[in-house]
SERO-4910 file (N, C-alpha, C, O; in steps of 0.05 Angstrom, whole numbers):
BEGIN
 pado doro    nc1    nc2    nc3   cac1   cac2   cac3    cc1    cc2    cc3    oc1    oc2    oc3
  Unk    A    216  -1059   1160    235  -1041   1147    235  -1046   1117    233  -1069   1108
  Unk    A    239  -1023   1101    236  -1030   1076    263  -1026   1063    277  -1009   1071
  Unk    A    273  -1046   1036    283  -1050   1026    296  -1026   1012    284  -1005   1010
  Unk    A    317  -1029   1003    326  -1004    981    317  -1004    960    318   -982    948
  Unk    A    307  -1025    947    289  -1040    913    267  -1017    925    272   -994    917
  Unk    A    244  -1020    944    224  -1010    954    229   -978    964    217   -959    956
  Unk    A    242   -978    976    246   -936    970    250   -938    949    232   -926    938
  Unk    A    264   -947    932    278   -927    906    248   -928    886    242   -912    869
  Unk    A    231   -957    896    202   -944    874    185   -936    877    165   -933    863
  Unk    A    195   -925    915    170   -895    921    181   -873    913    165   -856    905
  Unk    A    206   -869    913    217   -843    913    214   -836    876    207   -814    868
  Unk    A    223   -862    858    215   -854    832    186   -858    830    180   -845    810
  Unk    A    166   -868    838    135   -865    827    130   -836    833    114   -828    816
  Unk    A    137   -811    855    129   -798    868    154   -774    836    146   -757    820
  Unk    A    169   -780    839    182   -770    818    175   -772    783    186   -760    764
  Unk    A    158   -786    781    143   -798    755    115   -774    765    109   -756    748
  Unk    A    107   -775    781     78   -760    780     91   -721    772     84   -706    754
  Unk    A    110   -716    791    123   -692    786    121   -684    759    110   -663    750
  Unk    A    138   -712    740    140   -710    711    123   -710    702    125   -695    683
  Unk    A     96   -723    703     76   -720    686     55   -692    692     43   -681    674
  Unk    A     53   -684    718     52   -659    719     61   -629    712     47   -609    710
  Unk    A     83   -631    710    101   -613    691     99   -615    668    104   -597    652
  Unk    A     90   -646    660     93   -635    626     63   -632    624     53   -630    602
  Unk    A     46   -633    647     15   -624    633     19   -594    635     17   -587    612
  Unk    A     23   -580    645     26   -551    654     46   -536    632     43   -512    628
  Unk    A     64   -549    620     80   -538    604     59   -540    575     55   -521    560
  Unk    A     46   -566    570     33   -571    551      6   -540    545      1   -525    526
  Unk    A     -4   -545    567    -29   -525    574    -14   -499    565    -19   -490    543
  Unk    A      0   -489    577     18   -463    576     24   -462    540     14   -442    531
  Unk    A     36   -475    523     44   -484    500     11   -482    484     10   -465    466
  Unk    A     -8   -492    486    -37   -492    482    -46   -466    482    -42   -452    462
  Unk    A    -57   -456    503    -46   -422    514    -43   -399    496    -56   -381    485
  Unk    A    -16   -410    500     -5   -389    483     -1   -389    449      0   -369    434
  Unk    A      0   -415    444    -21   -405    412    -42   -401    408    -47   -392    386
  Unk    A    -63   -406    425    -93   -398    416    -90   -368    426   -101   -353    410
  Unk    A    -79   -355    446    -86   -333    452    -58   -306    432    -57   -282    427
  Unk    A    -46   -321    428    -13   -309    403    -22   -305    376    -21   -283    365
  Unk    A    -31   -325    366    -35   -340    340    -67   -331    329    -78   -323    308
  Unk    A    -74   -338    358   -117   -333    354   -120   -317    372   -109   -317    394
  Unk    A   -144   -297    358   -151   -281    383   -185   -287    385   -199   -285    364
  Unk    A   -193   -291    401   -222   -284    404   -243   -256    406   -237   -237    422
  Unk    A   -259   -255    394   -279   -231    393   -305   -234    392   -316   -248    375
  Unk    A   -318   -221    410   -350   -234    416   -365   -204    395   -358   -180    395
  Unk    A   -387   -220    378   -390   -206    358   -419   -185    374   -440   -191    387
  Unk    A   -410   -166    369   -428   -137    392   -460   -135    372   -481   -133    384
  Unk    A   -458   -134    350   -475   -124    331   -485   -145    310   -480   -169    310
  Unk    A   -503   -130    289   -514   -159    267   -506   -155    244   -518   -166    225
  Unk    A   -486   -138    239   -468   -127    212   -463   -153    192   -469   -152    168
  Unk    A   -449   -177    206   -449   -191    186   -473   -217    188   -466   -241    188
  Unk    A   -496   -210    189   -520   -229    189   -525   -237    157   -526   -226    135
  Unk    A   -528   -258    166   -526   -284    173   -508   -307    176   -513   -331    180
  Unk    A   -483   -293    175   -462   -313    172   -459   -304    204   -468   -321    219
  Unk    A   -450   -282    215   -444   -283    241   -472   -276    254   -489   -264    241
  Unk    A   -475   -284    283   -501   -274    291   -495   -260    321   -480   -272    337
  Unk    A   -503   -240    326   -501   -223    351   -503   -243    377   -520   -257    387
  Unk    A   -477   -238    381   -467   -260    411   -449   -276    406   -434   -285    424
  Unk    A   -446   -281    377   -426   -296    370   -400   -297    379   -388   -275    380
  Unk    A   -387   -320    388   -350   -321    386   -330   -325    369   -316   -345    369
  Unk    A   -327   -310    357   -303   -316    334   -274   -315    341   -267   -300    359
  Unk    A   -253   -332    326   -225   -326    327   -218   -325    306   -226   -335    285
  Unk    A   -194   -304    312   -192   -294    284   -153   -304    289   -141   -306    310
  Unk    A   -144   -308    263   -117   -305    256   -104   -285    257   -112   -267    242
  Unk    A    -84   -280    273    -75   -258    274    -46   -259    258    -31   -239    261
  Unk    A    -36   -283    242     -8   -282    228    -10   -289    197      7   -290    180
  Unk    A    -31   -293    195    -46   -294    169    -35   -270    145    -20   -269    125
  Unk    A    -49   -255    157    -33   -219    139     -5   -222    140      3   -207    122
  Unk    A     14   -230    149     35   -232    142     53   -256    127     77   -257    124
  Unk    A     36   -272    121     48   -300    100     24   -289     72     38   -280     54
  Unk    A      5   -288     68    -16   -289     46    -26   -269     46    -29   -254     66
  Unk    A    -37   -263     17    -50   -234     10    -86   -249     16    -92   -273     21
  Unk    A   -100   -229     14   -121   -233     17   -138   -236      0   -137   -224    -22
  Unk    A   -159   -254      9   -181   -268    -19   -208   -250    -20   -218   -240      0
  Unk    A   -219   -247    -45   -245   -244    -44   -264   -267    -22   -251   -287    -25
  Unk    A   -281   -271     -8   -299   -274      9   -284   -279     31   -298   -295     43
  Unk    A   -257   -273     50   -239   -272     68   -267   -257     86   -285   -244     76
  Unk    A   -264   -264    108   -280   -239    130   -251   -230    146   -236   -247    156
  Unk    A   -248   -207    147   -227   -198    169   -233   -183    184   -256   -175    183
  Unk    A   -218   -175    201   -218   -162    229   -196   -133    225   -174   -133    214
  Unk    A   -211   -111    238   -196    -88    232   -209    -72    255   -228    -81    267
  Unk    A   -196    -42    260   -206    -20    274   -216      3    263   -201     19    253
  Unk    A   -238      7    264   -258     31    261   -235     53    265   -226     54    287
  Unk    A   -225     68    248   -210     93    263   -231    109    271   -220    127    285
  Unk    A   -244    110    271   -260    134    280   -270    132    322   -266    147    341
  Unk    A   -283    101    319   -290     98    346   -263     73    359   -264     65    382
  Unk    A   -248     68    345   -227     41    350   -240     23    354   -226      6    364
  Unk    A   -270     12    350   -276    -15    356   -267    -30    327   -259    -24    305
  Unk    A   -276    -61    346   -265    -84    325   -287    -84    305   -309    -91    314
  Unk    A   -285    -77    279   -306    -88    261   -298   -121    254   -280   -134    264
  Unk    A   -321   -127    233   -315   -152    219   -327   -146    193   -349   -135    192
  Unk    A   -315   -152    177   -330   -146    139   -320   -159    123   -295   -155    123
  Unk    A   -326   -175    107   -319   -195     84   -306   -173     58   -316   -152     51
  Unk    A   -283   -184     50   -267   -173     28   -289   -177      7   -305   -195     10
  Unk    A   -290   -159    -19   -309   -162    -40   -298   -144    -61   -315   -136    -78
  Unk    A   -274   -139    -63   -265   -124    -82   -235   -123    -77   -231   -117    -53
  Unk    A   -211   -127    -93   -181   -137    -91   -172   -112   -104   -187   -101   -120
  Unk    A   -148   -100    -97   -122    -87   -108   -127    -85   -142   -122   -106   -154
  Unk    A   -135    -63   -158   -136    -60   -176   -164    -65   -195   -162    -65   -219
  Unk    A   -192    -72   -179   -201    -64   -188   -231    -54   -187   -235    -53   -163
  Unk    A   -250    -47   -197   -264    -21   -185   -295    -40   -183   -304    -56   -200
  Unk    A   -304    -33   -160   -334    -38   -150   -354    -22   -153   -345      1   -151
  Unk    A   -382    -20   -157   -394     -2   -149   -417    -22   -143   -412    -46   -143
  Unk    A   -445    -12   -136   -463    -13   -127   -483    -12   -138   -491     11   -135
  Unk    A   -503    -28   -154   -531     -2   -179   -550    -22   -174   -547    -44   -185
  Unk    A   -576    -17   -155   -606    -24   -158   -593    -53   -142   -600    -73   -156
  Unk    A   -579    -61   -121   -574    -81   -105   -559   -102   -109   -558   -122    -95
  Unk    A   -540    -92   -145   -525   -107   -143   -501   -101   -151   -496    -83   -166
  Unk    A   -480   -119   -138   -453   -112   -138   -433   -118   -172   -427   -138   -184
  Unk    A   -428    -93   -176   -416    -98   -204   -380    -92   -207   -370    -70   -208
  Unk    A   -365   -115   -206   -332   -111   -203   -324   -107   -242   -332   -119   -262
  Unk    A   -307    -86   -239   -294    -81   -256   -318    -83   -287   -310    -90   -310
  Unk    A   -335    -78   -284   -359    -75   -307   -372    -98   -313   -392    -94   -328
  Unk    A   -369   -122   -308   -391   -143   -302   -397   -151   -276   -379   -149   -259
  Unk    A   -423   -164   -271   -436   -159   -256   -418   -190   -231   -406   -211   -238
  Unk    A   -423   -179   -209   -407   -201   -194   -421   -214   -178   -436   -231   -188
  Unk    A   -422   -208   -143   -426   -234   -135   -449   -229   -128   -463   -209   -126
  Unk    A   -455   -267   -121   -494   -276   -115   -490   -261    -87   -472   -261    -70
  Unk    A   -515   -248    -90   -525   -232    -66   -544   -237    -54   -554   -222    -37
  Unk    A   -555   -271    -64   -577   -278    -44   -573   -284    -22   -590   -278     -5
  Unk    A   -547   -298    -13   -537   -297     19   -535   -272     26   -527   -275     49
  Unk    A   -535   -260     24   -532   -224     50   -563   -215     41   -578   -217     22
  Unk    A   -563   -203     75   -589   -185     83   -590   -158     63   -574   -140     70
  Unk    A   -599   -154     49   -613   -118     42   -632   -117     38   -644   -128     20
  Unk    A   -646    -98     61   -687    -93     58   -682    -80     41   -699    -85     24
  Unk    A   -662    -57     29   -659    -37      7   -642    -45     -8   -628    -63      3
  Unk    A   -635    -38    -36   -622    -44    -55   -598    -23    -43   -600      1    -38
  Unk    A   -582    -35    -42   -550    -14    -47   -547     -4    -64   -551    -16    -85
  Unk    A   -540     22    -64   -526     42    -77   -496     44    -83   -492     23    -71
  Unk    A   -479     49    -88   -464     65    -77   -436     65   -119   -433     51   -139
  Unk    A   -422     98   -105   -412     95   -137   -382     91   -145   -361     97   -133
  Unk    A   -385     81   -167   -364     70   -169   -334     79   -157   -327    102   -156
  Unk    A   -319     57   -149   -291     58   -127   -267     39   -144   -272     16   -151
  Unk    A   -239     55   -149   -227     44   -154   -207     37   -131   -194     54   -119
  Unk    A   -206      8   -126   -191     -5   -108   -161     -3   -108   -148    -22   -117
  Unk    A   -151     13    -99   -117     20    -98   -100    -11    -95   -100    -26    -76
  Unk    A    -89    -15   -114    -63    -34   -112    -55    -41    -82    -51    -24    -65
  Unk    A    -53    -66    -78    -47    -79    -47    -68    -78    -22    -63    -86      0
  Unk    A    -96    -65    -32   -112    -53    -13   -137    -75    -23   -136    -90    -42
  Unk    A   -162    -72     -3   -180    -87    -13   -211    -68      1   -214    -49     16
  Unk    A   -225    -80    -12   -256    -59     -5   -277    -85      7   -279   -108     -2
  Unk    A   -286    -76     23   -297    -82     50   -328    -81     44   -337    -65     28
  Unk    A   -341    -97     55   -376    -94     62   -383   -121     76   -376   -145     73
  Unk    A   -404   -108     98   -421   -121    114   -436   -142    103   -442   -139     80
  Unk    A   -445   -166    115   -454   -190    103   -483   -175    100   -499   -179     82
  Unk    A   -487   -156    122   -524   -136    123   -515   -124    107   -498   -109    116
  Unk    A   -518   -121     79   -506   -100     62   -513    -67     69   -499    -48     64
  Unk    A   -536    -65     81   -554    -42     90   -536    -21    110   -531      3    109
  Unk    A   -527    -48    133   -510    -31    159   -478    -23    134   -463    -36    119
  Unk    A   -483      9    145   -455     15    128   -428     20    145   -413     35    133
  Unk    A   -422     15    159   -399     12    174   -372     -1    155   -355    -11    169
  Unk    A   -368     -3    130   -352    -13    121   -340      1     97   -343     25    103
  Unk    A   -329      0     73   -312     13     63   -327     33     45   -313     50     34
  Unk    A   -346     32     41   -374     55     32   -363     90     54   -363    114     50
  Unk    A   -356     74     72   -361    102     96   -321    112     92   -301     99     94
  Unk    A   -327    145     85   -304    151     85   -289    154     99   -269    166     91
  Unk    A   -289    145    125   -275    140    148   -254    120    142   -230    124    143
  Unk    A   -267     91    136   -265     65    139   -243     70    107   -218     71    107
  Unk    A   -263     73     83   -246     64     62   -236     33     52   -243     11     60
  Unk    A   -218     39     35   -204     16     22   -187     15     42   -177     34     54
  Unk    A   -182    -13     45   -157    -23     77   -134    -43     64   -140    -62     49
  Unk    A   -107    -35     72    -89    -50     65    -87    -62     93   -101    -61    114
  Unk    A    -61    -74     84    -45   -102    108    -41    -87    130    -40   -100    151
  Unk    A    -39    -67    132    -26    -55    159    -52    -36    177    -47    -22    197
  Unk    A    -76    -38    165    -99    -32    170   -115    -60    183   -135    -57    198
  Unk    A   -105    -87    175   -129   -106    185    -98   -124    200    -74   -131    197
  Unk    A   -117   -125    214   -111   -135    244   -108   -175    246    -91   -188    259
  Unk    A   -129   -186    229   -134   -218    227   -150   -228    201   -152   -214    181
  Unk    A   -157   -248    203   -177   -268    182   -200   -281    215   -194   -286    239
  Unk    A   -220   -282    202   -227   -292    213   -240   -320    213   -261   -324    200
  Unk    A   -226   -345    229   -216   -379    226   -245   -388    236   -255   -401    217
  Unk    A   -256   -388    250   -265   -405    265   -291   -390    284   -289   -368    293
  Unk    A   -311   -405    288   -340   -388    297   -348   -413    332   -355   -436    327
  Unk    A   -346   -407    351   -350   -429    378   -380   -435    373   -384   -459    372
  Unk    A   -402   -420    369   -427   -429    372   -425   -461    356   -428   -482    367
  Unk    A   -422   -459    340   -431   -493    326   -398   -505    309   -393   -523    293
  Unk    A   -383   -486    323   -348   -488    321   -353   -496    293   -354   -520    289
  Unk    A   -357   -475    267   -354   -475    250   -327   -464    233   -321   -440    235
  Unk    A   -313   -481    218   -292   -469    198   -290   -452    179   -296   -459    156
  Unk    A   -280   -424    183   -284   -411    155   -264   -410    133   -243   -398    140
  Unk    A   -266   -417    113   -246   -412     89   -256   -386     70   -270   -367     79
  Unk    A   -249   -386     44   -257   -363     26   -283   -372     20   -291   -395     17
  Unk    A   -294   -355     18   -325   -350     13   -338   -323     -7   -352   -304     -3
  Unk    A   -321   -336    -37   -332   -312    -55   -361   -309    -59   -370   -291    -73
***
């Protein structure tokens, strides 16, 4: 027959496992729900932003980002195509106030000439003519400068805060970190 010392430290070890089970499950749940609240995941369909993203890729993007901080030149964000509603992805390259254009493949902000364009793909030199960037809004292009799916196309346009959806944090293939990238 067993002692009352001896039940009371089956009935609490059996009551200790409960507790540590509960708090793994609450923990997980808590985990959960900020990566899937906070981060969202998106498997990249296309090679728009080659070479930084590569077709197949996993990215997560911030989704509370747009509402504490304005956005940086080399930001990549996440938004919806109005035309077909899919998720694009396109690196910011032109800010609120002031004007971009395009001449013989390279990018010229506000009348001197801007950024190194040896990281992005173009078999062709870009075109495109000059755009003044509306106050609070920002102008958009593909890391493939070539694929035009981005603020070149008058669909798309210049995109404010209430147009982009995330930032995009974080890449699973080689779980790389992204920050600004002018």
């Amino acid at each position: 027959m067993k002692t009352r010392t001896e039940r009371y430290r089956n009935e609490h070890r059996a009551q200790s496992v409960l507790g540590w089970i509960f708090a793994g499950i609450l923990g997980l749940a808590l985990v959960l729900g900020v990566l899937f609240l906070w981060f969202s995941p998106v498997y990249i369909a296309d090679e728009s932003m080659t070479p930084t993203l590569q077709e197949g890729d996993t990215v997560f993007y911030d989704r509370l980002y747009r509402h504490f901080h304005g956005f940086q030149r080399g930001d990549m964000i996440v938004f919806r195509d109005p035309e077909t509603d899919a998720i694009l992805i396109k690196r910011v390259i032109a800010l609120g106030g002031e004007t971009i254009e395009g001449k013989n493949g390279v990018l010229i902000i506000d009348g001197q000439y801007g950024l190194d364009e040896h990281r992005y793909h173009a078999s062709e030199p870009i075109d495109f003519p000059k755009t003044a960037v509306p106050e609070g809004k920002v102008f958009v292009l593909s890391d493939d400068r070539n694929y035009g799916e981005d603020s070149r196309k008058g669909t798309i346009g210049c995109l404010g805060p209430e147009d982009i959806i995330g930032i995009v944090r974080v890449r699973l293939r080689d779980f790389t970190f992204f920050t600004h990238d002018p």
